[in-house]
N, C-alpha and C positions, 0 to 999 in steps of 0.2 A: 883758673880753678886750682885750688889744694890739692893733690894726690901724695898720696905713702902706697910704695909698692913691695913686701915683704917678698923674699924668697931663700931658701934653704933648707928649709923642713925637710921629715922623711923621716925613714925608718929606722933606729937601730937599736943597737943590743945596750943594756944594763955595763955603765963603765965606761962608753964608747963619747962620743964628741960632735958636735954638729956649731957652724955659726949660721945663724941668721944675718939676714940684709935689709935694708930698710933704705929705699932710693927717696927722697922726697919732691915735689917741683911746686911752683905757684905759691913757695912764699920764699921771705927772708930767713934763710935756714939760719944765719946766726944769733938771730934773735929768739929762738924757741925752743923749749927744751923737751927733747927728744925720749921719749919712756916707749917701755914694752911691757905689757900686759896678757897673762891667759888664762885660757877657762876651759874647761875639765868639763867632759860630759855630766850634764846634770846639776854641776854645779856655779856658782856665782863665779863672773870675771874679776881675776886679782891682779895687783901693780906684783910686779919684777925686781922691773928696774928704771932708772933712769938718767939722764947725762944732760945739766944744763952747757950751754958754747962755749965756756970757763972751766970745763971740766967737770968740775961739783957732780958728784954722784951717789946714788943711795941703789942699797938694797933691799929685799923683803929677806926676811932671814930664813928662811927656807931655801933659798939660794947662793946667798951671800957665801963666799969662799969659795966656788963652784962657779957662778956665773960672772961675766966681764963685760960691762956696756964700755962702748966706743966710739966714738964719731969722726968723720971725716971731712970738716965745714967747706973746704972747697971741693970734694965731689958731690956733698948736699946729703949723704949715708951717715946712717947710724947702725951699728953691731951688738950683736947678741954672744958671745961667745961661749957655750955651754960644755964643760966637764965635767968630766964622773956622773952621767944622766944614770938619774933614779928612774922606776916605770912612773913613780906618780908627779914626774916631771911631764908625762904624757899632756898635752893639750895642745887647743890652739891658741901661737902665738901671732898679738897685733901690736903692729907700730903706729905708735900713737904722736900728737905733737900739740904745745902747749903755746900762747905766748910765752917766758919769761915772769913766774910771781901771778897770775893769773891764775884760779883756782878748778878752772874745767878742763880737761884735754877735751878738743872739737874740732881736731881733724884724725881721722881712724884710715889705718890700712882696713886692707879685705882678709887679713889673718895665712896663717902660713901654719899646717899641721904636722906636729912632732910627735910620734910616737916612740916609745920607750921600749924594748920587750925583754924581758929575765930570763 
């Protein structure tokens, strides 16, 4: 079986830093590319970010310059690395995993929650 396991979430102050973890197992972690995605009470789940095995990475620009995806292909992890947290950075973040060029992510963590406070 697939699994994505996040964890680093919590609480902090406006300015302050937090990374996310993303363990993966049950597949060929080199072959898939690794995103993070989150959703804000109330509102629709949005892409982050994410890192195919070659590096190649993208941002949402609401993040972009502030946030740092990473991966570690022989421990099978993927990072989230967040500075300078805004509060409407607040949500819950999931590790997500794609084939490679394949147009659905369809293996999901269980999500990992960040709050923000001013």
């Amino acid at each position: 079986q697939v699994q994505l396991v996040e964890s680093g979430g919590g609480l902090v102050q406006a300015g302050g830093s937090l990374r996310l973890s993303c363990v993966a197992s049950g597949l060929t972690f080199s072959s898939y590319t690794l995103g993070w995605f989150r959703q804000a009470p109330g509102k629709e789940r949005e892409f982050v970010a994410h890192r195919m095995w070659n590096s190649f990475t993208n941002y949402a620009d609401s993040v972009k310059g502030r946030f740092t995806i990473s991966r570690d292909n022989a421990k099978n992890t993927v990072y989230l690395q967040m500075n300078s947290l805004k509060p409407e950075d607040t949500a819950v973040y999931y590790c997500a995993a794609k084939v490679t060029g394949s147009s659905h992510y369809d293996h999901w963590g269980q999500g990992t929650q960040v709050t923000v406070s001013s």
